[in-house]
N, C-alpha and C positions, 0 to 999 in steps of 0.2 A: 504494500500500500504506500504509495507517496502524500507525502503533507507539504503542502507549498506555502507560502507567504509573500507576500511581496509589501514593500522596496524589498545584502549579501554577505555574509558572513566567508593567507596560507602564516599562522604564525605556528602554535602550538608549540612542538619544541623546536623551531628553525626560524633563522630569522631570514629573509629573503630580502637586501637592498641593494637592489638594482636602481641606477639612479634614470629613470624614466620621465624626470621632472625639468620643465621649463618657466619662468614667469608665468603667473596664471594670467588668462586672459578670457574675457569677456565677450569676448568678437564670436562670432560664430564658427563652429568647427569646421575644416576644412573638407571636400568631398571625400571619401572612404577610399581608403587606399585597395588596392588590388589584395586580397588577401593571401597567408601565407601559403608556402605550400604546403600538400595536404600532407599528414602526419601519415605514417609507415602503417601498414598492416596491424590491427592489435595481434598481438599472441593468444596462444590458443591459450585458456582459460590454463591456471598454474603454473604455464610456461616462466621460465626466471626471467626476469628483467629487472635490471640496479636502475631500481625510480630515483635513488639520492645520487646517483650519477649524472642526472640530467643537468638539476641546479648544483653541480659540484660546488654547496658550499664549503668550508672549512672546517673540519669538526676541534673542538676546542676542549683545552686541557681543564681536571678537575683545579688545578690551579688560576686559568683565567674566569671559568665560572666565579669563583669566588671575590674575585677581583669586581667582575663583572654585578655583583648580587651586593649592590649599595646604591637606595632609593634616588639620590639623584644622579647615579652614572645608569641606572635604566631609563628612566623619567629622561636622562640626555640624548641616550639612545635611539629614544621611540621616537622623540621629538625630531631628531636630525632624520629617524628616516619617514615621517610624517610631512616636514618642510620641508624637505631637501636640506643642501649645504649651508651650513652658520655657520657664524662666528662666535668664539666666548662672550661675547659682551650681547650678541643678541639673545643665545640662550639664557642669559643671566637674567634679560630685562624680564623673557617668556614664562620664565621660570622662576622670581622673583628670590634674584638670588644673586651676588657679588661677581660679578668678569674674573676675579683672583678665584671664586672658589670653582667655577665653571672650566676654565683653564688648566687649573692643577686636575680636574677630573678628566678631562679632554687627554692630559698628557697622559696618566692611568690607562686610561681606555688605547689609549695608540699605542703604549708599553705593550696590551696582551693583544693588537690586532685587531680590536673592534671601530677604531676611526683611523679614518688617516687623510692626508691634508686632499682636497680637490683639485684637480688641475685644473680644471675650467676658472678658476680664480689665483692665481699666484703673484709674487709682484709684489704686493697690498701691505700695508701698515699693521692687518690682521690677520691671521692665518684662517683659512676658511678648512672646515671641518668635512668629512662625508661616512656614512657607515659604512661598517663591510659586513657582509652576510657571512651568517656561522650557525652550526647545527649542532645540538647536544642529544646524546643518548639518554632523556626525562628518564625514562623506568631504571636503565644501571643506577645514574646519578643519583635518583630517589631510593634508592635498595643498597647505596652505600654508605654507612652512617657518618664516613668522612666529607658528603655532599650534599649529603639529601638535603639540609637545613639549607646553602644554596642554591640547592632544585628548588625546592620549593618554591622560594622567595620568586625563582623567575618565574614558576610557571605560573604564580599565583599573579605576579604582573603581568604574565601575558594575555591573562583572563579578564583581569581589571583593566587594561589600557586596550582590548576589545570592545568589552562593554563601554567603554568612555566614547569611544571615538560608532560606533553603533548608535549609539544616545543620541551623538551630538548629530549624527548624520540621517537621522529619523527626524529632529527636530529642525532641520534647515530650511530651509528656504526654498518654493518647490523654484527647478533652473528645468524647465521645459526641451532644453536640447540634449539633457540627461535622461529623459522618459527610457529611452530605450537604453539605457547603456548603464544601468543597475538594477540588484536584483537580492532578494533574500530569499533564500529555500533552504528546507528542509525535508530529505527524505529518506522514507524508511522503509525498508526492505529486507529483504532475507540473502545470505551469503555465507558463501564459503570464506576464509581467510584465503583460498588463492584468489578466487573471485574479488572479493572487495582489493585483494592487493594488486590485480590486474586493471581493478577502474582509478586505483589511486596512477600509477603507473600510465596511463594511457592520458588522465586528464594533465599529469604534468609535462607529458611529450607536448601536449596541445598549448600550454602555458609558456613553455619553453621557446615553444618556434613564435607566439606572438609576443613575447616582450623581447627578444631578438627582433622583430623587424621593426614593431613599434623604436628600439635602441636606434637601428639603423634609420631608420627616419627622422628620428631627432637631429644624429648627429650629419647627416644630411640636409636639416635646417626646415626641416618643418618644423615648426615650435607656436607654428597658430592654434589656437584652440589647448593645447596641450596641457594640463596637470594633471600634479598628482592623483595620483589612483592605487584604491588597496583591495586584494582581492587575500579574503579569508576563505582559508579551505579547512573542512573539519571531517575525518573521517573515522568512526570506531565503535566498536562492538558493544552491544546495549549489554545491561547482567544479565547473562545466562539465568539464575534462579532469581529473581525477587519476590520474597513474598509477600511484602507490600501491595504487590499488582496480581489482579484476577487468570488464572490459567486461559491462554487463547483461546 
């Protein structure tokens, strides 16, 4: 049975910052690009396929988690990859919080790999900032008692810094050339673990090849109509027994 919803909910334990972002702009969006090409054959249902190979992000040490697991170097984090590229002093103003303490946190964060400077801005008085995508094993990290209290911490901010930006984006303002180009669902179904791990698999090859061309279109200089954009993906197994809830 599918349940849909409309207005869309990929964070969970991975962060995905690909910088896809240009000045926002109010003008009208440009005609539709020729779309990409079509994604490979799926595999036959089980068939192996390395879905974290797609988005090769970085997977990251139980010691930059920990680094990483301090309310305002996440809160910095999310911010840089919500606005694109800052500076310390703009995070500070956003974030209501000193350019000295936003910079000593910036340098932290570029120590274990999660910022590092933009090159679309160099030169400048300020150092401009960008995030890098990085992915963490949640279930080891939480089943290690040497991490789990920084699992935690992030995954509960990844829940919370969802729901913020879901809120605020339910609550906006309707932008009529957006009608068709968001969406919130929810569905549910019945699956094997190869199954659900073949449509996990299959939706990131399709993710993959559009924020590649969407990439290549920017840096090609289309940048009319263009911002940021966040695409939540959630995929996983309801309890097996609850008996809270009525037998099917």
């Amino acid at each position: 049975m599918a349940e849909r919803k409309t207005p869309h909910d990929t964070a969970g334990t991975r962060a995905l910052a690909d910088d896809l972002a240009a000045t926002p702009s109010t003008a009208a969006a440009p005609p539709a690009a020729a779309p990409p090409t079509a994604a490979p054959p799926a595999p036959a249902v089980g068939e192996a396929s390395d879905r974290l190979a797609l988005f090769a992000e970085r997977p990251i040490s139980p010691e930059a988690l920990k680094a990483l697991a301090h309310p305002l170097r996440i809160a910095m984090y999310n911010l840089l990859g919500e606005i694109g590229p800052s500076t310390a002093s703009r995070l500070g103003r956003l974030l209501g919080e000193s350019s000295g303490q936003t910079s000593y946190h910036l340098r932290q964060l570029e120590r274990f790999g999660f910022v590092e400077d933009d090159p679309a801005h160099t030169g400048g008085r300020e150092r401009w900032w960008k995030p890098v995508g990085f992915s963490i094993d949640g279930h080891a990290m939480l089943e290690d008692p040497a991490t789990a209290p920084a699992a935690r911490m992030m995954l509960q901010a990844v829940v919370a810094d969802r729901a913020d930006v879901l809120t605020r984006w339910m609550s906006s303002p309707h932008e009529p050339e957006w009608d068709d180009a968001q969406i919130n669902d929810r569905i549910t179904t019945d699956f094997t673990p190869a199954e659900a791990h073949d449509v996990i698999a299959a939706v990131q090859r399709v993710l993959e090849q559009h924020i590649d061309a969407a990439k290549a279109r920017k840096e090609a200089g289309e940048t009319e109509g263009r911002r940021r954009y966040r695409i939540y993906l959630d995929g996983l197994p309801l309890p097996a027994d609850d008996p809270a809830r009525p037998a099917p």
